[in-house]
The first five atom37 places (N, CA, C, CB, O) and aatype in JSON, in Angstrom:
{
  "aatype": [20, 20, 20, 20, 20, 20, 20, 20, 20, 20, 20, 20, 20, 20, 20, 20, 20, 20, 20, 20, 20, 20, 20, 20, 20, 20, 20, 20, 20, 20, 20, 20, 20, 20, 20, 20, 20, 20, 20, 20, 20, 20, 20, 20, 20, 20, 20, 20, 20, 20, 20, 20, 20, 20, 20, 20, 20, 20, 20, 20, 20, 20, 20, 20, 20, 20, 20, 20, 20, 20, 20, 20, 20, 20, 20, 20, 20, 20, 20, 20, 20, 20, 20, 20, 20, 20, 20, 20, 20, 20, 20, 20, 20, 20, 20, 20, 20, 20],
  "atom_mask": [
    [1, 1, 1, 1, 1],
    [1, 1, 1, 1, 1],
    [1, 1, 1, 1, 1],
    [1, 1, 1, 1, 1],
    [1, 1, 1, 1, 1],
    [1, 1, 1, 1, 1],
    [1, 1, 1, 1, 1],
    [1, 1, 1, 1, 1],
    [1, 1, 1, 1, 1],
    [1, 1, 1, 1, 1],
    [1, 1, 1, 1, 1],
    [1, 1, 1, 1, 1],
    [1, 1, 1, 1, 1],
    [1, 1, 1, 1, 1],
    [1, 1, 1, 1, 1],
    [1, 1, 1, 1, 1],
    [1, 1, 1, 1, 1],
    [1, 1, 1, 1, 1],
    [1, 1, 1, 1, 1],
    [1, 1, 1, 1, 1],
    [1, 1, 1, 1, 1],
    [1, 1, 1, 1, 1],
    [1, 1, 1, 1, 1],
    [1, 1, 1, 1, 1],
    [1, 1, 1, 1, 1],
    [1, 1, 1, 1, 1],
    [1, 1, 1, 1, 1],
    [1, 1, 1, 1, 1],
    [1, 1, 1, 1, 1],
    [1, 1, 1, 1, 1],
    [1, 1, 1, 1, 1],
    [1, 1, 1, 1, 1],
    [1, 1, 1, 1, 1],
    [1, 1, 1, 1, 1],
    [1, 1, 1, 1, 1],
    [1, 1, 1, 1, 1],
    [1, 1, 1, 1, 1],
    [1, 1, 1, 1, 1],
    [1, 1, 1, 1, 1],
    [1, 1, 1, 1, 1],
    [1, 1, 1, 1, 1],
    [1, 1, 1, 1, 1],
    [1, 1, 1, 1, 1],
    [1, 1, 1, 1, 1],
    [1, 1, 1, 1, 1],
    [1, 1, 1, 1, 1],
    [1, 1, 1, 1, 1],
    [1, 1, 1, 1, 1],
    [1, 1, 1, 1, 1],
    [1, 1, 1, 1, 1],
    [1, 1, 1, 1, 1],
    [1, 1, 1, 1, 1],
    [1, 1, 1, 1, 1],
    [1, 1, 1, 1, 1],
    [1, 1, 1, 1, 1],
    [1, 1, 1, 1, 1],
    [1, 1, 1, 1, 1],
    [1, 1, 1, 1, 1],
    [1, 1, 1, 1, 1],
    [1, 1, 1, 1, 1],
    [1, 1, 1, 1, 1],
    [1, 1, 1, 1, 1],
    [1, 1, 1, 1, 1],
    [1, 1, 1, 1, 1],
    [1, 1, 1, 1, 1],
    [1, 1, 1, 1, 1],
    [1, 1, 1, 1, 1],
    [1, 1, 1, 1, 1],
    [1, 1, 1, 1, 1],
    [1, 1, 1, 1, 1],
    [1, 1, 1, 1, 1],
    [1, 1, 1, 1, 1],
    [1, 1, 1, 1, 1],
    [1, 1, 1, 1, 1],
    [1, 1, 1, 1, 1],
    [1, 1, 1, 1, 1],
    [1, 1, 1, 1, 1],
    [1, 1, 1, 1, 1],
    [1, 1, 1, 1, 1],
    [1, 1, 1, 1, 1],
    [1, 1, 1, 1, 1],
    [1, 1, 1, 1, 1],
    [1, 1, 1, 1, 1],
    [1, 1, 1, 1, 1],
    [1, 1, 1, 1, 1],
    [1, 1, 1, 1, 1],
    [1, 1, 1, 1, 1],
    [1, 1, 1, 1, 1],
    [1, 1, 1, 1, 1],
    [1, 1, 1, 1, 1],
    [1, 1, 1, 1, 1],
    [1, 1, 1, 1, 1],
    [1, 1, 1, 1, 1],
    [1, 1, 1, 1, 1],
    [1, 1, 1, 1, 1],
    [1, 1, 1, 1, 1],
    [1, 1, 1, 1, 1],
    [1, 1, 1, 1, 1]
  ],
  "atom_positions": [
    [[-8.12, -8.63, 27.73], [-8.58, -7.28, 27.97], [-9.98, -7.14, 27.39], [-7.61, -6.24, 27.35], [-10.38, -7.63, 26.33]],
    [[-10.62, -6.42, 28.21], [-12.24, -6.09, 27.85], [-12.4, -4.86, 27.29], [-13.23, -6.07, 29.06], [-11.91, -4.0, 28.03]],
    [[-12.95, -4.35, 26.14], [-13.2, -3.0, 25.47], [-14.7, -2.85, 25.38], [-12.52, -2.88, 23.96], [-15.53, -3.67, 24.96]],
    [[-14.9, -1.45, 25.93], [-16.11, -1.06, 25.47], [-16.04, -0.11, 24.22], [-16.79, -0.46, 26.56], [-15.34, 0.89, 24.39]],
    [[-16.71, -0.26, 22.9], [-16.76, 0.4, 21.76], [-18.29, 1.23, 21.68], [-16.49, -0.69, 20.58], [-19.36, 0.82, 22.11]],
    [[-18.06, 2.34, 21.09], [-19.07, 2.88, 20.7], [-18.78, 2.87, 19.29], [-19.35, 4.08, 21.32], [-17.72, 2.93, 18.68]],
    [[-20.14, 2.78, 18.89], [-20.12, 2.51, 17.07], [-21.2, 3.62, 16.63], [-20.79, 0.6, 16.43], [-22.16, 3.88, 17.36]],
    [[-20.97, 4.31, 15.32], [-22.21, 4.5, 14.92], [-23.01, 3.58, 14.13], [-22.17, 5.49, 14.37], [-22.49, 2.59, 13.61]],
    [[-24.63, 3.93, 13.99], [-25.39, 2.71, 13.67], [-24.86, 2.04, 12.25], [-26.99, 3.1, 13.57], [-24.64, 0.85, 12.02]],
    [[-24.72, 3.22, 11.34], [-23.69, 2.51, 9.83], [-22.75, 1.56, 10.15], [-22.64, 3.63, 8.97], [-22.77, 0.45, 9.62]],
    [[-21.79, 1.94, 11.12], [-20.61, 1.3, 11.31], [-20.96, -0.16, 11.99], [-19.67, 2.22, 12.19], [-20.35, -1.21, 11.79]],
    [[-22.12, 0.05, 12.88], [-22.52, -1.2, 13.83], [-23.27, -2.55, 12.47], [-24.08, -0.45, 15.32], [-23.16, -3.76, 12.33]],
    [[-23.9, -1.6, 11.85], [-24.75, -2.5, 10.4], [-23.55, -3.04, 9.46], [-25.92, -1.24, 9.19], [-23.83, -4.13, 8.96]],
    [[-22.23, -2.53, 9.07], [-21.38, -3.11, 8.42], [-21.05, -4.05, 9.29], [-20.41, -2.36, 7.95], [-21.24, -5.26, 9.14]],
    [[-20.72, -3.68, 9.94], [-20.06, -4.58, 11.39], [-20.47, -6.21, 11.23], [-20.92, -3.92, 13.14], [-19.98, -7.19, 10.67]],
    [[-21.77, -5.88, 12.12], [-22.48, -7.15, 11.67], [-23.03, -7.82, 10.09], [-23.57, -6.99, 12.38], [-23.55, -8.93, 10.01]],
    [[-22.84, -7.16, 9.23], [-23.03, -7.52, 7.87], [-21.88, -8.72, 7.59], [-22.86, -6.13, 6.88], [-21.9, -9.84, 7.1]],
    [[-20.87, -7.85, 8.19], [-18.94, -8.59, 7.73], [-19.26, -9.6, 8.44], [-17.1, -7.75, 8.34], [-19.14, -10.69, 7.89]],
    [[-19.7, -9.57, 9.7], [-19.24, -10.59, 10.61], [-20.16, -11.92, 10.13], [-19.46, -10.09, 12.29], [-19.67, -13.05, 10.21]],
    [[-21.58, -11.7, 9.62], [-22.12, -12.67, 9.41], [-21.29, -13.18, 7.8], [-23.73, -12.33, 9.51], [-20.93, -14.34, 7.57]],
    [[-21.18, -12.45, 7.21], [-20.79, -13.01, 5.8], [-19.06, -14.02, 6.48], [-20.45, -11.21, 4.28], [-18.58, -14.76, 5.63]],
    [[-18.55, -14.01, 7.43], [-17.54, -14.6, 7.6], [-17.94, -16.15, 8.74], [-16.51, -13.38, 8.12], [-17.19, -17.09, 8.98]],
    [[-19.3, -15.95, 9.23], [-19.66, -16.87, 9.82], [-19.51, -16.28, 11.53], [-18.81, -18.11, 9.26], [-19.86, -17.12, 12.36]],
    [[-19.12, -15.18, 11.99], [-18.7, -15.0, 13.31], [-19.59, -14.01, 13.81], [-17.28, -14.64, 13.46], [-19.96, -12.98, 13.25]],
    [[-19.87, -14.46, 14.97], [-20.67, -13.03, 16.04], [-20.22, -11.56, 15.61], [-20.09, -13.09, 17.95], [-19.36, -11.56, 14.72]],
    [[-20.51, -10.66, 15.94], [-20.22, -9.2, 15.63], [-19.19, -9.24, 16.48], [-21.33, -8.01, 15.88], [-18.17, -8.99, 15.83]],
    [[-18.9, -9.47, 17.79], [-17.85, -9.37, 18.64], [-16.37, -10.16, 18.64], [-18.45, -9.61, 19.69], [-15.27, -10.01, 19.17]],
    [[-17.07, -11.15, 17.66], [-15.49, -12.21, 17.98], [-14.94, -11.57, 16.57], [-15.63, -14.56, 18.01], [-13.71, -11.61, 16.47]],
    [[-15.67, -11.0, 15.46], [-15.12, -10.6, 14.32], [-14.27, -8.95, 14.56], [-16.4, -10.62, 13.22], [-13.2, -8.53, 14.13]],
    [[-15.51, -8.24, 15.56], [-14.34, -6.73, 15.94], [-13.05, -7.37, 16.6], [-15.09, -5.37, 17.37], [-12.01, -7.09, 15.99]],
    [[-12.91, -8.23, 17.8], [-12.02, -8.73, 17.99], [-11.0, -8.61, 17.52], [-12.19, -9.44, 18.0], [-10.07, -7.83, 17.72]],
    [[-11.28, -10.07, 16.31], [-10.09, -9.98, 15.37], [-9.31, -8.82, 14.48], [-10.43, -10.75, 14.54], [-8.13, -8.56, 14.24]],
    [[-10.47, -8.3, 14.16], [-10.1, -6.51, 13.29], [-9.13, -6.09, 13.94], [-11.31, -5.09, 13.38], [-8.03, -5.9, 13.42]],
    [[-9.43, -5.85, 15.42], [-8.28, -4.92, 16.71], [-7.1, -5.91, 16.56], [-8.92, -4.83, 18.83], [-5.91, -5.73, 16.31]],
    [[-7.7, -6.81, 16.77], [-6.18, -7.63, 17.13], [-4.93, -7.62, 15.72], [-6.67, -9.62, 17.5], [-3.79, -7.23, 15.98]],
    [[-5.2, -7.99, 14.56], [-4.81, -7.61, 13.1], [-4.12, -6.31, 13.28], [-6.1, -7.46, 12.04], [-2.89, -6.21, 13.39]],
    [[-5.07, -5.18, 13.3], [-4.76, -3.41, 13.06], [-3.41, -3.41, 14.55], [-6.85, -1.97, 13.52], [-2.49, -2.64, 14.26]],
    [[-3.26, -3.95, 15.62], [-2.7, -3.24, 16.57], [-1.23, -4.39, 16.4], [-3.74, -3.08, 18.18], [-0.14, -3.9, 16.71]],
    [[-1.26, -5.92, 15.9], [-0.03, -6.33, 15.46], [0.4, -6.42, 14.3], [0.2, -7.23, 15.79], [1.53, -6.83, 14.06]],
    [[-0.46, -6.05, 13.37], [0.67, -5.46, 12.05], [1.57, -4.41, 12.32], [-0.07, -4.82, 10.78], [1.33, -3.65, 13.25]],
    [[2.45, -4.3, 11.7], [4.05, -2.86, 11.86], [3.05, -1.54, 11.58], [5.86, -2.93, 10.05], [2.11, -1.75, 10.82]],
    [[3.2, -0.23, 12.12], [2.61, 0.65, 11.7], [3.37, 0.71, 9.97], [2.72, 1.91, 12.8], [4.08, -0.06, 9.32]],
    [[2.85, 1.87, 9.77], [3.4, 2.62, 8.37], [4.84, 2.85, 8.99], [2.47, 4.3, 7.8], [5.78, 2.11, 8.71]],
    [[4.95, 4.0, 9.91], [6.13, 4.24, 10.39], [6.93, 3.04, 10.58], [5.99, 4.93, 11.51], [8.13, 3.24, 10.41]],
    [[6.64, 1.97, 10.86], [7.8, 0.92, 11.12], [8.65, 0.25, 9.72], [7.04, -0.39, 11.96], [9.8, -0.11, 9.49]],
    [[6.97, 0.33, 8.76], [7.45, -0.26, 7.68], [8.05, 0.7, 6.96], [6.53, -0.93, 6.99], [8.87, 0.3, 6.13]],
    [[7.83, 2.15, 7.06], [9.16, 2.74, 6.26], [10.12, 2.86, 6.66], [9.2, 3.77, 5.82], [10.91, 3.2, 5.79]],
    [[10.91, 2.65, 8.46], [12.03, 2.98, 8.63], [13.03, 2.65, 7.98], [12.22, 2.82, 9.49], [13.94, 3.48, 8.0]],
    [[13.28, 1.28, 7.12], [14.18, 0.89, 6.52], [14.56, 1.67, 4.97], [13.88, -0.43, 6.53], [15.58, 1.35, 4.36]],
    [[13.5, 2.81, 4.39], [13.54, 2.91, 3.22], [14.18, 4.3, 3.95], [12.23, 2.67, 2.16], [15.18, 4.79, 3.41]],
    [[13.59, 4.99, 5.23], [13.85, 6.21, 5.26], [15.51, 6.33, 5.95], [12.6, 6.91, 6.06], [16.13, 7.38, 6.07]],
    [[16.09, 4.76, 6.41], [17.43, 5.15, 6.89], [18.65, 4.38, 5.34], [17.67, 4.23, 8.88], [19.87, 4.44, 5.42]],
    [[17.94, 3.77, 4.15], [18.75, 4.02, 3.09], [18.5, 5.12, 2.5], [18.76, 3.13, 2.25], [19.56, 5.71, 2.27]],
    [[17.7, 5.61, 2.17], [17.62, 7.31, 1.62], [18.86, 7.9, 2.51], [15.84, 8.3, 2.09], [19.95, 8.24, 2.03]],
    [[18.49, 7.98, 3.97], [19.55, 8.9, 4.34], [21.0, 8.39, 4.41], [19.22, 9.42, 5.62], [21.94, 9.18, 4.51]],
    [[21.21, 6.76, 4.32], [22.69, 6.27, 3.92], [23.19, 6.28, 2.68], [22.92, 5.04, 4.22], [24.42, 6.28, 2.71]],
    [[22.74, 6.28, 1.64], [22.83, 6.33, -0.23], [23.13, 7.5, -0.57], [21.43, 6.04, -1.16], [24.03, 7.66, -1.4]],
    [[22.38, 8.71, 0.08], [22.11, 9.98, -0.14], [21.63, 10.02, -1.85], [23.48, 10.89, 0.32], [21.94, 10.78, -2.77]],
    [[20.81, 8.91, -1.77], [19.73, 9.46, -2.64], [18.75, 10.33, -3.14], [19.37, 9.12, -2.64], [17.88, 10.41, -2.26]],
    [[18.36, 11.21, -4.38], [17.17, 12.35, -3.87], [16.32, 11.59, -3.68], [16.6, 13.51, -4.78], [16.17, 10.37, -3.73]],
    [[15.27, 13.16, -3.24], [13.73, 12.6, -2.38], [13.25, 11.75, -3.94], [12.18, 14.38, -1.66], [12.91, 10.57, -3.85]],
    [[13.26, 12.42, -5.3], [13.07, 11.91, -6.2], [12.92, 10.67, -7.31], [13.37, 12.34, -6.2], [12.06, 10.32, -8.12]],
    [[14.47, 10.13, -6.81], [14.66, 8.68, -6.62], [14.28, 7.73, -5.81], [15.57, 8.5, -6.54], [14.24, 6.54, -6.11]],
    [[14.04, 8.1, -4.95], [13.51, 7.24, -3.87], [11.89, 7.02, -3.99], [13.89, 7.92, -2.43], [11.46, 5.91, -3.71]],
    [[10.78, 8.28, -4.48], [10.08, 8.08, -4.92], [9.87, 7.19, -5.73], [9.93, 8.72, -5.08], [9.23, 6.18, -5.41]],
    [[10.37, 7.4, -6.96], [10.51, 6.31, -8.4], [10.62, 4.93, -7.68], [12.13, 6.59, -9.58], [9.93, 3.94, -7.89]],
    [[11.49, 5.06, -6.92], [12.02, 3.65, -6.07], [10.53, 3.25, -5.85], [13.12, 3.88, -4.34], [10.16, 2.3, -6.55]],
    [[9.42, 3.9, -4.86], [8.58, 3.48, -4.44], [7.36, 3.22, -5.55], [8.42, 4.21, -3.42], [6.4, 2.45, -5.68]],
    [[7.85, 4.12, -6.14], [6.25, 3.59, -7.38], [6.95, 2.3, -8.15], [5.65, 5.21, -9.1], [6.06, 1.55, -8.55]],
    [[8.08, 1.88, -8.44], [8.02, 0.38, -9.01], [7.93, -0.1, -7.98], [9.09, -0.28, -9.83], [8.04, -1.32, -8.11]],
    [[7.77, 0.23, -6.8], [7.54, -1.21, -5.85], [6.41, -1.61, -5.58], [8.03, -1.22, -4.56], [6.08, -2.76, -5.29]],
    [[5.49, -0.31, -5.7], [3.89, -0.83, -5.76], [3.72, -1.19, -7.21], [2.66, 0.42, -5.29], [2.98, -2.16, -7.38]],
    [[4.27, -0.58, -8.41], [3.77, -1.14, -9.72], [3.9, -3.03, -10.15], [4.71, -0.21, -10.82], [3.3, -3.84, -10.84]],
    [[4.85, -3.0, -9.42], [5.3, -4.83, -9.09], [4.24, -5.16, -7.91], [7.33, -5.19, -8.32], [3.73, -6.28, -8.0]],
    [[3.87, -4.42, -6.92], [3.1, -5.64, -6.3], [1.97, -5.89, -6.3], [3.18, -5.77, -5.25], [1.35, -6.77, -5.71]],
    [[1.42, -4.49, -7.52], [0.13, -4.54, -8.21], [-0.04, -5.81, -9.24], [-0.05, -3.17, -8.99], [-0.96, -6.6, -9.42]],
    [[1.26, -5.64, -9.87], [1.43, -6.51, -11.06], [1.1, -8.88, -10.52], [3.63, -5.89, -11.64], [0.49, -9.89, -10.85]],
    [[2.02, -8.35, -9.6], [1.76, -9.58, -8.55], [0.6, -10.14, -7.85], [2.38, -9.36, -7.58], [0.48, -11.36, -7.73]],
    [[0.04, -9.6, -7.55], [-1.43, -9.14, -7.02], [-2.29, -9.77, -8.31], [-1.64, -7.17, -6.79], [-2.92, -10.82, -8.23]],
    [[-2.2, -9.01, -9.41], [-3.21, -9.35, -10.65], [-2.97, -10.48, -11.03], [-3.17, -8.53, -11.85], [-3.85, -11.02, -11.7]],
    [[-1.66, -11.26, -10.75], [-1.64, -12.78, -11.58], [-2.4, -13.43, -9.78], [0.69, -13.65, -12.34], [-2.11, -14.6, -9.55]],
    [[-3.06, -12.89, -8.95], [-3.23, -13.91, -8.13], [-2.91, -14.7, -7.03], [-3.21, -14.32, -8.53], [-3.43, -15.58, -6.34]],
    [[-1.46, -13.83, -7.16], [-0.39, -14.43, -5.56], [-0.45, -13.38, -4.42], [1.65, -14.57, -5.9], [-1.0, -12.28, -4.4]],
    [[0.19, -13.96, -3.56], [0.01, -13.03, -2.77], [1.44, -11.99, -3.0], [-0.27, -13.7, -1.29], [2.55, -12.2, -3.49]],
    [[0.75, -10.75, -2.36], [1.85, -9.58, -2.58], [2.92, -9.34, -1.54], [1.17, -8.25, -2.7], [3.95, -8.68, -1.69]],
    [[2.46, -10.05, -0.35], [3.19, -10.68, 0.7], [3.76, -11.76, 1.19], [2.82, -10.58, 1.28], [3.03, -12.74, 1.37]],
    [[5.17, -11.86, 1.52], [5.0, -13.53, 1.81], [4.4, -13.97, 3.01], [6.32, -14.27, 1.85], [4.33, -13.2, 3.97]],
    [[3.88, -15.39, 3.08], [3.5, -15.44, 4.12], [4.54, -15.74, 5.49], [2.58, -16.22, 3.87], [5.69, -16.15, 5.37]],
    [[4.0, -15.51, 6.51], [5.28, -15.22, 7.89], [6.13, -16.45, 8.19], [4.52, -14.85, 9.58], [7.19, -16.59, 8.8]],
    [[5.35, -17.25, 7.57], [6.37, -18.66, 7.3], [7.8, -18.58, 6.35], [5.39, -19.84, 6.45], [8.93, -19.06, 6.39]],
    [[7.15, -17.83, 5.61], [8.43, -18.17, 4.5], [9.55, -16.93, 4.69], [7.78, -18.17, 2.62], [9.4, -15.75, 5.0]],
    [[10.34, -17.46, 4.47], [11.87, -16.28, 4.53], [11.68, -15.52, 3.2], [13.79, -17.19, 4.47], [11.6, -16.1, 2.11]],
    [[11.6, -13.87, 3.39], [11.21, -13.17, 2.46], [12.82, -12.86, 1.66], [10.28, -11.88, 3.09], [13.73, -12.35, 2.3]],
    [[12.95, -13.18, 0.47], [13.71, -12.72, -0.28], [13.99, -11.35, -0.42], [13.43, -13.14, -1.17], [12.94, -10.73, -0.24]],
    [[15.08, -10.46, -0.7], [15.07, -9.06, -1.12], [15.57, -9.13, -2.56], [15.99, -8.1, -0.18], [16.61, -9.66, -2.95]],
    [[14.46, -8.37, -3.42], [14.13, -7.87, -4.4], [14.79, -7.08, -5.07], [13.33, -7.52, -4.25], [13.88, -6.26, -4.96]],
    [[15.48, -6.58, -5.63], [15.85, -5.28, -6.1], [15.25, -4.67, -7.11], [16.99, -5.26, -6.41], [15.5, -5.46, -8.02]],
    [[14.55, -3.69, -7.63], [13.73, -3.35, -8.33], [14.63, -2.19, -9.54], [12.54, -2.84, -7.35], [14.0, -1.64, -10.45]]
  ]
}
C-alpha cells in the first residue's frame, strides 16, 4: 500500500533527523514507524484481560489499580537493571503474579 503523508516542517526535520541517525531514508524509516504503531495490540487489546478479571474476581476499581501500579513499579524496576521489560515474541511469556 502507498500513503501520502502530510507532515509539518518540525515533524518532517525530526523525521529525517531519526531516520538518518538509524542509517535509513526518511521514507523507509516512516514506513517502519506505521508498520510497528498499526501491529502492536492497541491499549484496548492489552487491557482486555485485566478488565474481564476485574469483572470475574469482583475486585474494587481500587485494587485493581494497586494491581497496576506494582506492575509498572516491577517493570520499571526491570527496565533499570537493563533487560528487557518485554519478552521477546520468541520466548513463551511466563505469568507473574505480583
Amino acid at each position: 500500500m502507498t500513503l501520502n503523508v502530510s507532515l509539518s516542517r518540525k515533524a518532517e526535520a525530526k523525521l529525517r533527523k531519526r531516520a538518518a541517525a538509524e542509517g535509513k531514508d526518511p521514507t523507509s524509516y516512516a514506513s517502519d514507524l506505521l508498520e510497528r504503531a498499526v501491529t502492536r495490540p492497541s491499549l484496548q487489546e492489552l487491557l482486555l484481560p485485566s478488565q474481564a478479571e476485574f469483572l470475574r474476581t469482583g475486585k474494587t476499581k481500587q485494587q485493581v489499580m494497586e494491581k497496576g501500579r506494582r506492575i509498572v513499579r516491577r517493570i520499571r524496576s526491570v527496565m533499570r537493571l537493563g533487560l528487557p521489560a518485554i519478552p521477546a515474541p520468541a520466548q513463551k511469556a511466563k505469568r507473574i503474579e505480583i
